[in-house]
C-alpha positions in Angstrom: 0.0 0.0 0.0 1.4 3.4 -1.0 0.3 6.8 1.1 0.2 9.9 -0.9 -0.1 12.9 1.4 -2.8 15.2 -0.3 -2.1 18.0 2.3 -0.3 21.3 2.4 2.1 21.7 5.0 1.1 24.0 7.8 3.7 26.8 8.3 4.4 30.2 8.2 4.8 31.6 4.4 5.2 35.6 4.4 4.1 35.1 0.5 0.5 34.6 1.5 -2.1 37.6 1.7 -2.4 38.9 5.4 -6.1 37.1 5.7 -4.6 33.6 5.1 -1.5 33.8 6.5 -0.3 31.1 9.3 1.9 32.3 12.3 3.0 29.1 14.7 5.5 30.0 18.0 8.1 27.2 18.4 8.9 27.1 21.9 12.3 25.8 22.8 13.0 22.3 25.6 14.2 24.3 28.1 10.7 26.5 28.8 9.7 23.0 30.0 12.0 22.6 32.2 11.5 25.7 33.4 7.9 25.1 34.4 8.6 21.6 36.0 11.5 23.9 38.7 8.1 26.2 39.2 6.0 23.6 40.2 8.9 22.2 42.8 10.9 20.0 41.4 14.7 21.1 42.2 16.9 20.9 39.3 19.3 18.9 41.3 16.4 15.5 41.5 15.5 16.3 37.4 17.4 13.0 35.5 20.5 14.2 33.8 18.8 13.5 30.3 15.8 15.7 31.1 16.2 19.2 29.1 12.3 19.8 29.0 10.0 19.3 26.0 9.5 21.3 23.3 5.7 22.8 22.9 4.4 24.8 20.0 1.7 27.0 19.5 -0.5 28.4 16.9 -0.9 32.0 17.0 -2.6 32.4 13.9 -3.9 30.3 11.4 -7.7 30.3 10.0 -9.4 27.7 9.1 -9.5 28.0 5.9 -5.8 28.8 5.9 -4.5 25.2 4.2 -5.9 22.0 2.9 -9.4 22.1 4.5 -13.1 20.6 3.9 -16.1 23.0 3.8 -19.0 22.6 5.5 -22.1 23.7 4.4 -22.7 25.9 7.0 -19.7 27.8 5.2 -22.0 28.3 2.5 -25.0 29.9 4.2 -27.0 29.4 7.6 -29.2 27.0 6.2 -28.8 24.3 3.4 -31.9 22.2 1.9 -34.4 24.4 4.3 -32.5 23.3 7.3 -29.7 24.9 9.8 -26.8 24.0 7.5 -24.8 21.9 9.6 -20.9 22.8 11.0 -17.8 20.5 10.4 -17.8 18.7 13.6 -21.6 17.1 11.8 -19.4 15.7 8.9 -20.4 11.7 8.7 -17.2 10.4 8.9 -18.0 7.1 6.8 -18.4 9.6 4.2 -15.3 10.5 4.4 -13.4 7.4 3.5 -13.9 5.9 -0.2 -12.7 5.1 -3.1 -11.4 8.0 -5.2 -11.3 8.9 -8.7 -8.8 12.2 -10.7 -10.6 14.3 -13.0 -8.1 16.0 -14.9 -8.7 19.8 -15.5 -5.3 21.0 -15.9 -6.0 22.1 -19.6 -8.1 25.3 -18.6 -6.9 28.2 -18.3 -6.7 30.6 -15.4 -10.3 32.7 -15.4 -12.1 29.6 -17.7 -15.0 27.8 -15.5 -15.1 24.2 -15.4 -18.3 22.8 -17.5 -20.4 19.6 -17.6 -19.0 18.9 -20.6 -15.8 19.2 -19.3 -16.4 16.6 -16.6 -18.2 14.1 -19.1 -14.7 14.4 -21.2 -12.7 13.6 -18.5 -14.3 11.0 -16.9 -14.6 9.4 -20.5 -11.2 9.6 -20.4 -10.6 8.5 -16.5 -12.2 5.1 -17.5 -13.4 5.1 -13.8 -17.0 5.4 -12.4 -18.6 8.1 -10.4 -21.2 6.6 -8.0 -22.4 7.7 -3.9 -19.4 7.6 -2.0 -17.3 8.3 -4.3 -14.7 10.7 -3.2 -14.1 13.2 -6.7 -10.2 15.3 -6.8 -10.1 17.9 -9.3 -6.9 18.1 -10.6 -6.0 21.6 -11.8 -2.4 21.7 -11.2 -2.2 24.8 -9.3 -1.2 23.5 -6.3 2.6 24.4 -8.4 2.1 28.0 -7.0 1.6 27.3 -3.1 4.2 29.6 -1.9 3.9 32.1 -4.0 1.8 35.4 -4.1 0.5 33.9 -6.9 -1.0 31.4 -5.7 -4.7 32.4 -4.5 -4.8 34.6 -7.8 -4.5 31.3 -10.2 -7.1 29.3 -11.4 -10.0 28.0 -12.7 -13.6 27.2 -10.8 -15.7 24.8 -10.5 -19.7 26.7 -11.3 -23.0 25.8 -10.2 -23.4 23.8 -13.3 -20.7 21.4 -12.6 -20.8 21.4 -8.5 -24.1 19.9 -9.3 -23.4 17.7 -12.1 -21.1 15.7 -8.7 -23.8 15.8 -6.7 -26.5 14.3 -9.4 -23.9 11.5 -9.2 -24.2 10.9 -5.5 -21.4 12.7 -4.8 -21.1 14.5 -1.1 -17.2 14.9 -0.3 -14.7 16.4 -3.0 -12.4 18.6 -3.4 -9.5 20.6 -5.3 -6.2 21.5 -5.8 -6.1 25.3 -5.8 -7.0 28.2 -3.3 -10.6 27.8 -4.0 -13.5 25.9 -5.4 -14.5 28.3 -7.6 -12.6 31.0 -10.0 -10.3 33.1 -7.9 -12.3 36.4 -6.7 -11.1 38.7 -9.3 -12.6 36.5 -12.4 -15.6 36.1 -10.4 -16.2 40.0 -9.7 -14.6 41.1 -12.9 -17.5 38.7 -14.6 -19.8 39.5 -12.3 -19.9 43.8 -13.4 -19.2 43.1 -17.1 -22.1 40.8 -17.6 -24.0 42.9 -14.8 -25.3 40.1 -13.3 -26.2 39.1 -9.4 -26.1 35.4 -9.6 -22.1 34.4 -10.8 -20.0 35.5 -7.5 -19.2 32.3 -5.1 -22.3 30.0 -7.5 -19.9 26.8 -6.9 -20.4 27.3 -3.2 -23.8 28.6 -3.1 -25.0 25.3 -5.0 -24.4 23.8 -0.8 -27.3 26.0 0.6 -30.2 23.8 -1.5 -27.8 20.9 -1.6 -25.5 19.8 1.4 -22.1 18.8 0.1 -18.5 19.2 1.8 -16.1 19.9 -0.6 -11.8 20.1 0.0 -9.5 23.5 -0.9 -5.8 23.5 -1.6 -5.2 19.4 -2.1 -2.1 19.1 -3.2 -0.2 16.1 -5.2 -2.9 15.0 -7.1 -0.6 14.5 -10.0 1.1 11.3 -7.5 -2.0 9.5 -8.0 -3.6 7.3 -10.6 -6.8 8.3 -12.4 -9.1 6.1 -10.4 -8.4 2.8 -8.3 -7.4 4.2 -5.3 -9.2 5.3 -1.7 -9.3 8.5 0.0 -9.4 9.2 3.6 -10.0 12.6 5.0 -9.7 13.6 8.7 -10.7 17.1 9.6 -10.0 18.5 13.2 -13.4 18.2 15.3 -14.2 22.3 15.9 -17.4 22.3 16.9 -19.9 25.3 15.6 -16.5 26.2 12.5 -17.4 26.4 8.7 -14.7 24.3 8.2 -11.2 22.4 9.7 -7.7 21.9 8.9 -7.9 18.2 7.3 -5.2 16.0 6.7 -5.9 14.4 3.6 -3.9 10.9 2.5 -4.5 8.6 -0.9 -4.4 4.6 -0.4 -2.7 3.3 -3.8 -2.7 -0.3 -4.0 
């Protein structure tokens, strides 16, 4: 069995815009130490291999920050005619299944992902999309993490195509750029040139009639095979957050 980590590393990238930036304090053995002599123990009695432990703590980092999974409640306060339900409510059986690749890394930055362009690539994937099945878009963007670049490139997965997954059965997928949809700048440049109301965030907005949980900044989809393999997806358990820090990992046989 071969792992292939699917997650971003979690660090402290001064490249990043302020609003997604992570800051973590690395706090050195001897603090430790320090706090065991405060609570009484002489440093005469500590064993002579004892320098402390090293402890760590994150200062800033937002959930949405690195590879994460979406709850609907991210989406809008009700999904379906319901309360829309936080991350801690993710099924967990749903998120463990066997995954499949759809490759999208011939569009362009700014071009939406279509239907048509899903049919294509699944013709092509020689897989099968049924419920719980765990879909990775593959847009090769991941390339950028790192760079200031990174949440500017892109293309976006619509309304049309978020649902043509979910008429599929489909309730857990995810991506490997900044965002499900087009970066913000396509969507709002769009958005006043066709003088419309209904474009800006339609991928995500397709989760307050229809729950789905869908994953941001995958990386290393490239590693894995076009179908054949299973997906397992652990997000932190916040309770009431619109989404969690996931650690993502690919099962190849």
């Amino acid at each position: 069995m071969k792992v292939v980590d699917l997650s971003k590393p979690i660090k402290f990238n001064p490249a990043d815009p302020s609003f997604m930036r992570v800051k973590i304090k690395h706090k050195p053995h001897r603090v430790g130490r320090l706090l065991v002599r405060i609570l009484g123990l002489p440093f005469k009695l500590m064993p002579k291999d004892f320098v402390g432990w090293a402890d760590d703590t994150i200062t800033r980092m937002g959930v949405h920050s690195t590879t994460h999974i979406d709850a609907p409640w991210h989406y809008g306060a009700t999904s379906a005619g319901k309360p829309a339900q936080t991350i801690e409510a993710i099924p967990l059986d749903q998120c463990i299944g066997p995954g499949i690749v759809l490759d999208m890394t011939h569009k362009k930055d700014g071009e939406m992902i279509l239907p048509a362009d899903l049919d294509a690539a699944l013709d092509k994937n020689g897989g099968e999309i049924g419920p719980g099945t765990i879909v990775l878009i593959r847009t090769g963007r991941d390339e950028f993490i790192g760079t200031k670049e990174y949440w500017k490139r892109g293309t976006g997965m619509g309304a049309e195509a978020t649902n043509w997954l979910l008429d599929k059965g489909v309730t857990v997928c995810g991506i490997d750029q900044w965002g499900w949809d087009l970066p913000f700048h396509y969507q709002i440049a769009t958005s006043r040139k066709e003088n419309r109301d209904d474009l800006f965030w339609e991928g995500h907005r397709v989760g307050q009639q229809r729950p789905y949980w869908h994953m941001e900044q995958l990386v290393n989809l490239g590693a894995l095979p076009a179908n054949g393999f299973k997906v397992c997806v652990f997000p932190l358990k916040l309770v009431g957050a619109s989404a969690a820090p996931a650690r993502v990992v690919a099962l190849v046989e």
